[in-house]
C-alpha positions as CSV (number, residue, x, y, z in Angstrom):
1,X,162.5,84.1,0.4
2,X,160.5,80.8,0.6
3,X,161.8,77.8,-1.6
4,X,159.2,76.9,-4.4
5,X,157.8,73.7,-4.4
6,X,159.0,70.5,-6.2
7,X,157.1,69.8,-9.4
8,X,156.0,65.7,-9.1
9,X,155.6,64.1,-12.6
10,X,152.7,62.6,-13.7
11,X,153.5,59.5,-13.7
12,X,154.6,59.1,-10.0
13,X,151.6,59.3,-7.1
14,X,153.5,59.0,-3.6
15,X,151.9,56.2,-1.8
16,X,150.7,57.8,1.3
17,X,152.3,55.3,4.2
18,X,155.3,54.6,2.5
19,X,156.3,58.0,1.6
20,X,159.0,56.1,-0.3
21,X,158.2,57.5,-4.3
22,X,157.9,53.8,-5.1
23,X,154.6,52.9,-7.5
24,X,150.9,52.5,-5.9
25,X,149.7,49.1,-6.1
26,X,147.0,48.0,-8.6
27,X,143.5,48.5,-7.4
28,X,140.7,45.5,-7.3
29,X,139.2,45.2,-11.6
30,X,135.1,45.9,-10.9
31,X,134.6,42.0,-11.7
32,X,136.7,40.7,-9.1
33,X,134.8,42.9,-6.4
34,X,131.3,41.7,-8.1
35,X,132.5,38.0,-7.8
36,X,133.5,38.0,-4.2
37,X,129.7,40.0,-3.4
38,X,128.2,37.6,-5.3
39,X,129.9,34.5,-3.3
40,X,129.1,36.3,0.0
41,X,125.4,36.6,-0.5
42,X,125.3,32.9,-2.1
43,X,126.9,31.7,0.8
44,X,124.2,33.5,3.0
45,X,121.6,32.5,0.8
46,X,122.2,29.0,0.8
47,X,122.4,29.2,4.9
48,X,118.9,30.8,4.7
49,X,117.6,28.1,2.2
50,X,118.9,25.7,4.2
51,X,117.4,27.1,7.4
52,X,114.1,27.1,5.3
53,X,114.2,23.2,3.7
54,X,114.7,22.2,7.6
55,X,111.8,24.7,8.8
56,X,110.0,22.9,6.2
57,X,110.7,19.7,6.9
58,X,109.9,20.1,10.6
59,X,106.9,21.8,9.7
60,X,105.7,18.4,7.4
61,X,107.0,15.7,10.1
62,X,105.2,17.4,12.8
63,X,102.5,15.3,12.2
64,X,104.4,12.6,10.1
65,X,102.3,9.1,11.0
66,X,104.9,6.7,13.3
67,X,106.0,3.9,10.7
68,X,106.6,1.4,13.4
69,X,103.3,1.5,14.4
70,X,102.4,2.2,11.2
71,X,103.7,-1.8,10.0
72,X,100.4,-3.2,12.4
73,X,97.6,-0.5,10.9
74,X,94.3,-1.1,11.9
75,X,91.9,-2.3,9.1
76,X,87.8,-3.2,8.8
77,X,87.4,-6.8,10.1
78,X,86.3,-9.0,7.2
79,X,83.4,-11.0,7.0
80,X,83.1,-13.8,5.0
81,X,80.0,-15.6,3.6
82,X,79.4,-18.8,2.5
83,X,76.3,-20.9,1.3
84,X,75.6,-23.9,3.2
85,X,78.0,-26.4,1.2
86,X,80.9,-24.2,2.2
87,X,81.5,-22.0,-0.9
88,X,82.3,-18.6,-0.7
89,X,78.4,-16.4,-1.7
90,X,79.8,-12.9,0.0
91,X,82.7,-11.1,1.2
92,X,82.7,-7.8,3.6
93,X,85.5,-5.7,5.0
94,X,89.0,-6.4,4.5
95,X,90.4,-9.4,3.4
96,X,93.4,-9.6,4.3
97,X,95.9,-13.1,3.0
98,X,98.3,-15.4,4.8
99,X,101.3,-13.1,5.7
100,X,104.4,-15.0,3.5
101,X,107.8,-14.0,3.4
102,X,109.9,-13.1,-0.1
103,X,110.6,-17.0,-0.8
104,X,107.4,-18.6,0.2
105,X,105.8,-16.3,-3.2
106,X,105.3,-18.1,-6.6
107,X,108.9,-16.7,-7.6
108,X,107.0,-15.4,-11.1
109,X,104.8,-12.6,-9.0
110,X,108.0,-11.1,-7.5
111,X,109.5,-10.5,-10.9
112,X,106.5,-9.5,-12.4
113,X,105.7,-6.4,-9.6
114,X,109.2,-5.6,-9.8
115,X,109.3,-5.6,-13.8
116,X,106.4,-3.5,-14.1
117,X,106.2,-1.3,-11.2
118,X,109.9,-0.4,-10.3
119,X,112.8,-1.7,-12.6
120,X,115.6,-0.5,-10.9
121,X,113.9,-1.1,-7.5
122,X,117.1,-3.1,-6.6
123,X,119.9,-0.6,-7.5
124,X,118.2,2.9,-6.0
125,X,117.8,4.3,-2.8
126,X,114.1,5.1,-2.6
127,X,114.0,7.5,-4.7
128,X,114.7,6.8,-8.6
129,X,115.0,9.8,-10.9
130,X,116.5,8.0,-14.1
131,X,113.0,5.6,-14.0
132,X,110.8,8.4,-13.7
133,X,112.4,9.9,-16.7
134,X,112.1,6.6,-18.5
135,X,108.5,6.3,-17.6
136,X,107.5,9.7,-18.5
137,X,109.4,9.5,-22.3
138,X,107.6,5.5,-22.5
139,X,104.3,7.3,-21.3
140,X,104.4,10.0,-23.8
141,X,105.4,7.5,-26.9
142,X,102.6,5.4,-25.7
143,X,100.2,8.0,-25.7
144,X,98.6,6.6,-22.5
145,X,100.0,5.9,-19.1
146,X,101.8,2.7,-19.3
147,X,104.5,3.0,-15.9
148,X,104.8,4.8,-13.0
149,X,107.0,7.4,-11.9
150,X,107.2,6.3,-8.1
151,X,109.2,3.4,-6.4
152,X,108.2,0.5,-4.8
153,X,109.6,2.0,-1.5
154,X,107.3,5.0,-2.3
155,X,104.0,3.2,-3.2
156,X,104.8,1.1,-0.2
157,X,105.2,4.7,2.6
158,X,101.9,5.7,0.7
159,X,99.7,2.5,1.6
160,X,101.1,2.0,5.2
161,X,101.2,5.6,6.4
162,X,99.4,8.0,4.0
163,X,96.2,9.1,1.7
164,X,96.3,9.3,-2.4
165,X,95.6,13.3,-1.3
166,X,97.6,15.0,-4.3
167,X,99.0,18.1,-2.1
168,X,102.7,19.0,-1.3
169,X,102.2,17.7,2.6
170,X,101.8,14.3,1.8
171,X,104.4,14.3,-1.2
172,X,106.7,15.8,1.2
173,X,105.8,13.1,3.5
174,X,105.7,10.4,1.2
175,X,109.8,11.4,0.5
176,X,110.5,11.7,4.0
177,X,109.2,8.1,4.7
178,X,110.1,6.7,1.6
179,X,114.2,7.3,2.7
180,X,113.0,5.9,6.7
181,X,111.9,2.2,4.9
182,X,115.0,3.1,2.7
183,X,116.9,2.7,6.0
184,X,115.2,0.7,8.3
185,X,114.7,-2.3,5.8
186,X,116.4,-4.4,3.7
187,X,115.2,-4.7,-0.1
188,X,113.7,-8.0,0.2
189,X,111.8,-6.8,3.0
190,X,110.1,-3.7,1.5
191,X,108.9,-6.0,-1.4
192,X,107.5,-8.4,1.3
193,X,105.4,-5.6,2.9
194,X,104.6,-4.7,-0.6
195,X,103.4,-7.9,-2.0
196,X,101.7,-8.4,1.6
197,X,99.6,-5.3,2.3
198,X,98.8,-3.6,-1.1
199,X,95.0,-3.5,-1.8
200,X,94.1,-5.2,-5.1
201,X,90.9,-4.5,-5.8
202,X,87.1,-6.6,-4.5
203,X,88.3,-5.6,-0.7
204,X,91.6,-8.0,-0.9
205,X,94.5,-6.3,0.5
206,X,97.7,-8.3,-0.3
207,X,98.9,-10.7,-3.4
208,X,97.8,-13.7,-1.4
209,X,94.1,-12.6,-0.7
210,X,94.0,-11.5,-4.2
211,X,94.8,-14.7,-5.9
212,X,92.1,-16.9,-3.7
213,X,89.7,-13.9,-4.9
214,X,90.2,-13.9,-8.2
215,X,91.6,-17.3,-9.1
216,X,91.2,-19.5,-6.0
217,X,94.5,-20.5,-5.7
218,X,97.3,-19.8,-2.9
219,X,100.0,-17.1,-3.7
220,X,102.3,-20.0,-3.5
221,X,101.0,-21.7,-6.8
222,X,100.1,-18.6,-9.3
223,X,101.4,-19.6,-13.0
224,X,103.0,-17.0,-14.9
225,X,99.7,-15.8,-16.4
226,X,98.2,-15.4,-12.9
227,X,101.0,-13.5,-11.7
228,X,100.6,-10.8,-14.9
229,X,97.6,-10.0,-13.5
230,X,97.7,-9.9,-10.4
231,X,101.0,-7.5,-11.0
232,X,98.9,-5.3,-13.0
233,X,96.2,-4.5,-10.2
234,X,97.7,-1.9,-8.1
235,X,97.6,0.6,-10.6
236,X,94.2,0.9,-10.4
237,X,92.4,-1.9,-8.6
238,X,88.8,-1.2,-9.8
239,X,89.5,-0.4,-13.6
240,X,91.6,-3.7,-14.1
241,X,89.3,-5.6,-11.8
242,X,89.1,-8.9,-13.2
243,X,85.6,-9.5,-12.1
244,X,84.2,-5.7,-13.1
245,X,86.4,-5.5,-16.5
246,X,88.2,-8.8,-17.8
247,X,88.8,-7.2,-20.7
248,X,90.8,-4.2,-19.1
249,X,92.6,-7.4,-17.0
250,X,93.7,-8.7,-19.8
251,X,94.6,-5.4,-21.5
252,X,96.8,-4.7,-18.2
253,X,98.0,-8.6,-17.6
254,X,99.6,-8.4,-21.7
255,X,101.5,-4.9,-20.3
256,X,102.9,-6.4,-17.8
257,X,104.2,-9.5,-19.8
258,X,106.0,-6.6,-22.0
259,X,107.4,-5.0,-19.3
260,X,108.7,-8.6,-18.2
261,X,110.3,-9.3,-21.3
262,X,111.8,-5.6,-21.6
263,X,113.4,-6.3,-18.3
264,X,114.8,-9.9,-19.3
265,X,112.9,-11.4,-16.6
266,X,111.3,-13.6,-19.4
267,X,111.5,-14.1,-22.9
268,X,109.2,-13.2,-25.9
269,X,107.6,-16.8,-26.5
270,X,107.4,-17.0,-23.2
271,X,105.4,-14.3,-22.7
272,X,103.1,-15.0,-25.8
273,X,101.9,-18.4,-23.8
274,X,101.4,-16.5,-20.9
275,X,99.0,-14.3,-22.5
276,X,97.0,-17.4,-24.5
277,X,96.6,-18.9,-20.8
278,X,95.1,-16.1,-19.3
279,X,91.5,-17.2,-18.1
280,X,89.3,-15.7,-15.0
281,X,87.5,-18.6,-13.3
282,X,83.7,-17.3,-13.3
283,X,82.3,-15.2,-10.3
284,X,80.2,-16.6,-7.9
285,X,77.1,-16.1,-7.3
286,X,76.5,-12.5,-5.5
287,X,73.0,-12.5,-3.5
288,X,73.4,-9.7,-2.9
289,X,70.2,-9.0,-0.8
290,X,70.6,-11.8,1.0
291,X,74.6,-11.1,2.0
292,X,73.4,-7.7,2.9
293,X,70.3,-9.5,5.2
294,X,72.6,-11.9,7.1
295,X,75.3,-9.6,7.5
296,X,72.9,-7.3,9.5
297,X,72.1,-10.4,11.6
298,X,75.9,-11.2,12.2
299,X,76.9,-8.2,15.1
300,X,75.1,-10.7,16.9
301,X,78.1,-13.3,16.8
302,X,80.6,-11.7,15.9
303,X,83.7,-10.9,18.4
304,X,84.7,-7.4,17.9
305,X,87.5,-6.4,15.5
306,X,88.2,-9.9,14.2
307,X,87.7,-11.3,10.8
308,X,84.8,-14.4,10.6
309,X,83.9,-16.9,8.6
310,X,80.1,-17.8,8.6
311,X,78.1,-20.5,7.3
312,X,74.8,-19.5,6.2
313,X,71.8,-21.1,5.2
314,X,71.7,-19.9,1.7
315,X,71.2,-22.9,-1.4
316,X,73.2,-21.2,-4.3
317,X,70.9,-23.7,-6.7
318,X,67.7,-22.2,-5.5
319,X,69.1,-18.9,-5.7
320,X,70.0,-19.1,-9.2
321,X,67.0,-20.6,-9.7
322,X,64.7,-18.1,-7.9
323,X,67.1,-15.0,-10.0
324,X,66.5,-16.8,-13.5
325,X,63.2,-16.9,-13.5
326,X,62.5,-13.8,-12.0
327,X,64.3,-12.4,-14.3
328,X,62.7,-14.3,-17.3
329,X,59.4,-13.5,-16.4
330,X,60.2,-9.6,-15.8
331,X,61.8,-9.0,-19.4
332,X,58.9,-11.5,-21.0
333,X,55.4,-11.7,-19.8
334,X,56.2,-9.3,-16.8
335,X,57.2,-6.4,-19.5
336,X,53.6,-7.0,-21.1
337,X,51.5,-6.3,-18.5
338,X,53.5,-3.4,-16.9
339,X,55.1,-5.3,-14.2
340,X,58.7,-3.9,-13.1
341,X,59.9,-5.2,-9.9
342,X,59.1,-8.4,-7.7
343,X,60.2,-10.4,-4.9
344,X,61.2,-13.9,-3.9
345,X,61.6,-15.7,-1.1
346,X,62.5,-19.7,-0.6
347,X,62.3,-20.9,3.2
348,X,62.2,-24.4,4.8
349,X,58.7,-24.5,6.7
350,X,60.1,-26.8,9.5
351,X,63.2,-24.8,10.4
352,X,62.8,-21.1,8.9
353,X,66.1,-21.3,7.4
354,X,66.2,-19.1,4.1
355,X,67.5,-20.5,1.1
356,X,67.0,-18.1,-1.4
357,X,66.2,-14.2,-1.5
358,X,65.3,-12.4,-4.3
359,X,64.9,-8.6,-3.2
360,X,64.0,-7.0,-6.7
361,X,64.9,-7.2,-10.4
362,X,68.4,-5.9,-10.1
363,X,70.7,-5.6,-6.9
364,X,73.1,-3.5,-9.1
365,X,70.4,-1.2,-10.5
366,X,68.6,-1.0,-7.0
367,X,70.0,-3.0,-3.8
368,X,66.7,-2.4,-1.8
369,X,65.5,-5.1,-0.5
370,X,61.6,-5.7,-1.2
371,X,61.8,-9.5,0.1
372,X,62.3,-7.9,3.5
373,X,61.8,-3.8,3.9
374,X,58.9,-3.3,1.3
375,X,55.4,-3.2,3.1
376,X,52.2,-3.8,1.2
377,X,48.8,-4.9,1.2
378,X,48.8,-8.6,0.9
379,X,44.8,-9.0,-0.6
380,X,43.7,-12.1,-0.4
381,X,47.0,-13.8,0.4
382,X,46.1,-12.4,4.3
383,X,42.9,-14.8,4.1
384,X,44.6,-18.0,6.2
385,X,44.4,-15.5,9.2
386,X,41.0,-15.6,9.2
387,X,40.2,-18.9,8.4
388,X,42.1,-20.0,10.9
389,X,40.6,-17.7,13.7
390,X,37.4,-19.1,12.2
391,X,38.6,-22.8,12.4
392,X,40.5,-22.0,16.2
393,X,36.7,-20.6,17.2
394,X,35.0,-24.5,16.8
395,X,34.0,-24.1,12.8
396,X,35.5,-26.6,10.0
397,X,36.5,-26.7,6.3
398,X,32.8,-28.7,6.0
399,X,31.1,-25.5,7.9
400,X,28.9,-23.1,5.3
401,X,29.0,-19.7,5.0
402,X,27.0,-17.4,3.0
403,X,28.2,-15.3,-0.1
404,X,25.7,-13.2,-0.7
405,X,25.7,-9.1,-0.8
406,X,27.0,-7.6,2.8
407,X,26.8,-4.0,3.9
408,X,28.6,-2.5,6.8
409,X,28.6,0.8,6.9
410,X,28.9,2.7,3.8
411,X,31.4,-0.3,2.9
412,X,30.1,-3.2,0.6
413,X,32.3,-5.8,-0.4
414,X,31.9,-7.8,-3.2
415,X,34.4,-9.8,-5.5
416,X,35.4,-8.7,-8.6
417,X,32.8,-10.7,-10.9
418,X,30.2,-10.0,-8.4
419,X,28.8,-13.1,-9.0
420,X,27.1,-15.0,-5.8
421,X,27.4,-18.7,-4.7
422,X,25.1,-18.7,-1.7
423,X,25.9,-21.2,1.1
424,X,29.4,-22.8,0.3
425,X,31.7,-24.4,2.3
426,X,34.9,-22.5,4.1
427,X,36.8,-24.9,1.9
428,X,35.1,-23.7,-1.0
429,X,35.0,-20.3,-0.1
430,X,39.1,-20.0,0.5
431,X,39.6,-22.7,-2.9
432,X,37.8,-19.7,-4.3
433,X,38.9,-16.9,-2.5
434,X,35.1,-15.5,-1.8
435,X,35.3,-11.6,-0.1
436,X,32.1,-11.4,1.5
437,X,32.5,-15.3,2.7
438,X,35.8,-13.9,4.2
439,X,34.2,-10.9,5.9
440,X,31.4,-13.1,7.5
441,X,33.7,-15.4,8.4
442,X,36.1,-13.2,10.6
443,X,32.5,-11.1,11.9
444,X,31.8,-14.6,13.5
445,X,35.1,-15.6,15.2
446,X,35.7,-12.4,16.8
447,X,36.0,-9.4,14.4
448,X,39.4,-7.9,13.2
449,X,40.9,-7.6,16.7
450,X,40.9,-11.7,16.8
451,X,42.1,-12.4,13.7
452,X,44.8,-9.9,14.3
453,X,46.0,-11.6,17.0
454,X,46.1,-14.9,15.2
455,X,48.0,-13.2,12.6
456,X,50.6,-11.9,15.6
457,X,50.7,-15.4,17.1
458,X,52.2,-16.9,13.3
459,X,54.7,-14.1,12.9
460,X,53.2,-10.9,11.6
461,X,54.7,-8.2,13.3
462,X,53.4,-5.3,11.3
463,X,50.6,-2.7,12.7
464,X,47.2,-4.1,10.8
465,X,43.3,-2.0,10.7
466,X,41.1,-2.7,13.3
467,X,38.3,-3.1,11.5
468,X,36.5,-5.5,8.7
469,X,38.5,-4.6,5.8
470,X,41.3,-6.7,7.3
471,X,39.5,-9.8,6.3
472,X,40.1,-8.5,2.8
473,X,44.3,-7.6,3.7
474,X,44.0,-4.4,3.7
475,X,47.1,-4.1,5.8
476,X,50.7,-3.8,5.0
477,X,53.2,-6.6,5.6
478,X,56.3,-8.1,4.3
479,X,57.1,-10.8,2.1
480,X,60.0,-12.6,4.0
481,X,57.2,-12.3,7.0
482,X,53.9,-12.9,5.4
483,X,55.7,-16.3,3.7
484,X,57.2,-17.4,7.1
485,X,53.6,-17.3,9.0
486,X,52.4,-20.0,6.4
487,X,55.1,-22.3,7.9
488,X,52.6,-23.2,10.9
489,X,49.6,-24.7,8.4
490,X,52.6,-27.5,6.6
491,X,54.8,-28.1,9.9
492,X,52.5,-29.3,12.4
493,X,51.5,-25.9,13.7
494,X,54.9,-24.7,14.7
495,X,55.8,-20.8,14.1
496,X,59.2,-20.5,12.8
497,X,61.4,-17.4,12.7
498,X,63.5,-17.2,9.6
499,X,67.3,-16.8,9.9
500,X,70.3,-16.9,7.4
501,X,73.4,-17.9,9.5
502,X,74.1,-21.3,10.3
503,X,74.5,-20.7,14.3
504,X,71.1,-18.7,14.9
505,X,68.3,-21.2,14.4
506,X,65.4,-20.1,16.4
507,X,63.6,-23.3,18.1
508,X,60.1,-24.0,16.5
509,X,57.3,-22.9,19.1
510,X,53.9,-24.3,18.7
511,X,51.5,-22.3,18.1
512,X,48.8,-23.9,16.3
513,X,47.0,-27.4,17.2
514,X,48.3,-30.1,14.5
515,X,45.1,-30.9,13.7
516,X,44.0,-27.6,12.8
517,X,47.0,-27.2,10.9
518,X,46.1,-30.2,9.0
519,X,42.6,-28.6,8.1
520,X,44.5,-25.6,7.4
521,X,46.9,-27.7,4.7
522,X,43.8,-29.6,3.7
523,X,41.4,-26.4,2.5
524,X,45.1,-24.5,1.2
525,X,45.5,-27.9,-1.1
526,X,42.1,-26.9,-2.8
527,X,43.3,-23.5,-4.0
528,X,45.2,-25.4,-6.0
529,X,43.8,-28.0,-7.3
530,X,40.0,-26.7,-7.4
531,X,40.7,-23.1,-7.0
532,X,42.8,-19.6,-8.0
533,X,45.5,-20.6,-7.3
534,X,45.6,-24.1,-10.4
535,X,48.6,-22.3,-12.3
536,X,50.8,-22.9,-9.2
537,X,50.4,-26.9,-9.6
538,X,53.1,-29.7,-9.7
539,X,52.4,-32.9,-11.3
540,X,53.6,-35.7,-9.1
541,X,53.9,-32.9,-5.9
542,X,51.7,-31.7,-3.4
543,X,51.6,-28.1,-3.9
544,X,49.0,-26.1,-1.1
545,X,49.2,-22.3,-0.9
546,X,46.9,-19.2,-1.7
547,X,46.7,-16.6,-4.0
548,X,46.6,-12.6,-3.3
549,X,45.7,-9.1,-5.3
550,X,45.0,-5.9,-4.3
551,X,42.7,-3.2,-5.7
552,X,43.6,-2.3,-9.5
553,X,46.3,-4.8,-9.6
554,X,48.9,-2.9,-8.1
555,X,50.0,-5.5,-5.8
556,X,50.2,-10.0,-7.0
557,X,51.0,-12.7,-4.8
558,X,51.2,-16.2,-4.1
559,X,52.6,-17.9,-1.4
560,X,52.4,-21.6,-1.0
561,X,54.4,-25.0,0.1
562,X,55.9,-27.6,-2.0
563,X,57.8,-30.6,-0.7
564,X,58.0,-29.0,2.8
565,X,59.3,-26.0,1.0
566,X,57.7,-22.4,1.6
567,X,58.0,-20.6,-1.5
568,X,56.5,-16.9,-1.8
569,X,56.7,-14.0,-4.7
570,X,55.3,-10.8,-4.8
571,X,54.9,-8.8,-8.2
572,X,54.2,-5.3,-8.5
573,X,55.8,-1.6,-8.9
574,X,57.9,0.2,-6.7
575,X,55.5,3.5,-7.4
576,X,52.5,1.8,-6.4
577,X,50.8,1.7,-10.4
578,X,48.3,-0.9,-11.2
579,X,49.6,-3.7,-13.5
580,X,47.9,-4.8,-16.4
581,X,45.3,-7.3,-15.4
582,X,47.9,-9.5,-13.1
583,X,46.1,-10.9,-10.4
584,X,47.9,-13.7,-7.9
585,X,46.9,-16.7,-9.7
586,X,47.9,-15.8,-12.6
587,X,52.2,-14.8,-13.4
588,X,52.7,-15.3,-9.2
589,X,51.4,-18.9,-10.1
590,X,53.2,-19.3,-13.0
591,X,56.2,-18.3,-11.2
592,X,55.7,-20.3,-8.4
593,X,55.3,-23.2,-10.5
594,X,58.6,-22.5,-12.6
595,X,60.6,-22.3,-9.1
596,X,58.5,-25.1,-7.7
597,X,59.5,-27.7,-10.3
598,X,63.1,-27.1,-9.5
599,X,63.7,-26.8,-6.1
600,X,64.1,-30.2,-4.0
């Protein structure tokens, strides 16, 4: 019979490879197992993530800009204006300071940057969490944005290599070559590129250029004061421009004298004199249409790609002259009889050199030049033409003419009192500025294709009609132009081509015989003394010229000489409506007169 089986107790479980009867060991607690899957797929996590941040990275660097190139980047030549004594009228481009190492800066302005911009800039690597922190709390208990969160290694990757773009790329970029400056340069030297090439605001790049811009001093030599400024610009260069806002300058210049004294770089008291000495030297004078003229002329002479300095011919005395009492007359008498823009121009008659230009009543509100680009009917002012065609043909200022009613066509001119003199001289009948005397007069020297001609020979370039109404200037010319053909009847008969820059003179041809010029100055004299044009006179000077208007007012002018000085102004609207009763002898007078007595 077979054995029955042993009974096993309960508490014993044979462990199967031993087969001994000894106890099972314990099995893994549910935790243990959950911690050791958990550190598995961490570990394979972080590979992955790691994988990724250097996909990443290769992905952003693939175009990353080469920083050693980047050192030497390629910026707008500048051009730099100045009026003919030397001073500084205009500034284009980039202007760009002498390049000066760490020590050669006023020892302030290093501090000052430094204090402001990036107090820990000496102790971090590039990267500064603990000051972005600070800024953000100072920021927030300020209640406006006082500091920065970035470096000065940072600001200084983003102005040599990169855009102010606010996307991840160029953040991610801006790290990457924010720890490359980190490695490749010394403290000292990152501030140097700093201080050197950071823009500042009015197109200077770099502490140096800044501080002749704003306070015409060298780097070198900026006081304390100075420096708090200067320090507060690259924040944002147009809002705390001195010249646009001093009072956001000096808002800005009293922050960064806290953040000096906060630092220890200076003390309280210290800091309250700085503040008390604060003063921006006044702008210069900004002709602006006349900057923009000459620097149009200046490709001419310029070598490519390098910065210039030119001389021009411009007289800051006579420009501020010319924009004062423009201006006076546009917000006085101007405003009363509907008169909203006008034009000035100040030229010597034996050279053409241009010493003032006034394009319009504000280059701010309106930078178009109406000295130069605006073409409009010139009236009367167009009358020398054809006198001189007249005089050119064998006639003389003593010759007669008839003013009397004349018909051609369906056209018959008359003048605006149409009142008749009968026979008068040509002297007369210019002093007087007699229509049908002028339409006679060019019907008997040749007709309108003559006088054109004549008018070519002195300068005007501009298409004009072919037929009699040009006696009357019913063509369309420009000021600077129209004002530069006069120079032939007060220089000895020489046509002159006006110019701004120093180098470009153009050489006087002769075009006129002096002794017709001297008729020409002769019967030009007796607009102003015996005819429309009496408003425009100079005690003690001889003043010749000749007035203009155009149908219904809409266009006033005078242009005339003074001293060897060619002065000419046109008044009128940009949208072609009439004025109120201005004709050219009367506020173009006046205004000539007003610049007249001032300029030498």
């Amino acid at each position: 019979m077979p054995r029955p089986a042993p009974t096993v107790p309960s508490f014993y479980s044979p462990h199967p490879a031993s087969g001994l009867g000894l106890p099972a060991p314990a099995v893994p607690s549910r935790k243990r197992r959950v911690f050791f899957r958990l550190l598995r797929w961490g570990f394979i996590a972080s590979a992955w993530l790691t994988l990724a941040a250097a996909a990443m990275v290769l992905w952003y660097a693939r175009d990353l800009p080469r920083p050693e190139t980047a050192l030497d980047a390629v910026r707008r030549p500048s051009l730099t204006l100045q009026d003919r004594s030397g001073h500084i009228v205009a500034t284009f481009g980039d202007l760009v300071g002498e390049p000066l190492r760490l020590k050669e800066f006023s020892p302030v302005l290093p501090m000052a940057v430094v204090a402001v911009e990036d107090r820990r800039f000496w102790h971090h690597g590039g990267l500064d969490p603990i000051g972005l922190l600070r800024a953000a709390w100072v920021n927030i208990t300020s209640g406006r944005v006082v500091q920065g969160g970035s470096t000065l290694t940072q600001q200084v990757a983003k102005t040599l290599f990169l855009t102010n773009a606010r996307t991840t790329k160029r953040k991610v970029q801006e790290l990457l070559l924010t720890l490359w400056l980190e490695r490749h340069f010394s403290k000292a030297e990152i501030l140097e590129i700093y201080l050197n090439r950071v823009y500042l605001g009015s197109g200077a790049w770099g502490m140096d250029a800044a501080a002749k811009t704003y306070f015409g001093v060298s780097v070198r030599r900026v006081t304390l004061a100075q420096a708090a400024v200067l320090a507060g610009l690259p924040r944002a260069p147009s809002r705390f421009n001195p010249r646009a806002n001093p009072d956001a300058a000096l808002a800005r210049a009293k922050d960064v004298l806290a953040a000096m004294v906060t630092a220890g770089a200076i003390g309280a008291e210290e800091a309250q004199q700085a503040a008390a000495q604060i003063v921006f030297p006044p702008s210069p004078a900004a002709p602006g249409w006349f900057a923009d003229w000459v620097a149009e002329q200046s490709g001419a002479v310029l070598a490519p790609d390098a910065d210039a300095v030119l001389r021009t011919t411009l007289d800051n005395r006579d420009q501020a002259v010319a924009e004062n009492r423009m201006a006076a007359l546009l917000n006085g008498p101007g405003a009363a009889a509907q008169v909203s823009e006008g034009a000035i121009v100040i030229l010597d008659a034996a050279t053409g050199a241009v010493r003032a230009m006034v394009g319009g009543r504000n280059f701010g509100a309106s930078p178009f030049n109406r000295a130069v680009l605006a073409r409009r009917q010139p009236g009367s002012a167009f009358k020398p033409f054809v006198w001189l065609t007249a005089l050119e043909a064998g006639m003389t200022p003593d010759d007669t003419v008839l003013d009397g009613p004349i018909r051609i066509g369906p056209w018959s001119p008359a003048d605006s009192n149409h009142r008749y003199l009968g026979k008068i001289t040509l002297e007369v009948a210019l002093a007087q500025s007699v229509n049908t005397a002028a339409v006679r007069i060019l019907l008997h020297s040749g007709g309108a294709r003559a006088v054109a001609a004549t008018a070519a020979r002195l300068g005007i370039a501009d298409r004009l009609p072919m037929d009699a109404s040009l006696a009357l200037g019913t063509g369309e010319v420009g000021l600077l132009e129209l004002t530069a053909a006069y120079a032939p009847f007060f220089n000895g008969g020489y046509r002159v081509v006006p110019y701004g820059l120093d180098r470009m003179p153009h050489r006087p041809e002769p075009v006129i015989d002096p002794a017709v010029a001297r008729m020409m100055a002769r019967m030009l004299g007796a607009v102003v003394s015996d005819g429309t044009g009496r408003a425009a006179a100079v005690p003690g000077r001889v003043v010749a010229g000749k007035t203009g208007t155009t149908q219904n007012s809409k266009d006033a002018w005078f242009i005339g000489a003074v001293n060897g000085t060619l002065i000419g102004i046109w008044l009128g609207n940009d949208d072609n409506q009439p004025m109120k009763g201005v004709m050219g002898g009367g506020l173009p007078a006046h205004l000539f007169h007003d610049i007249a007595m001032s300029v030498e």
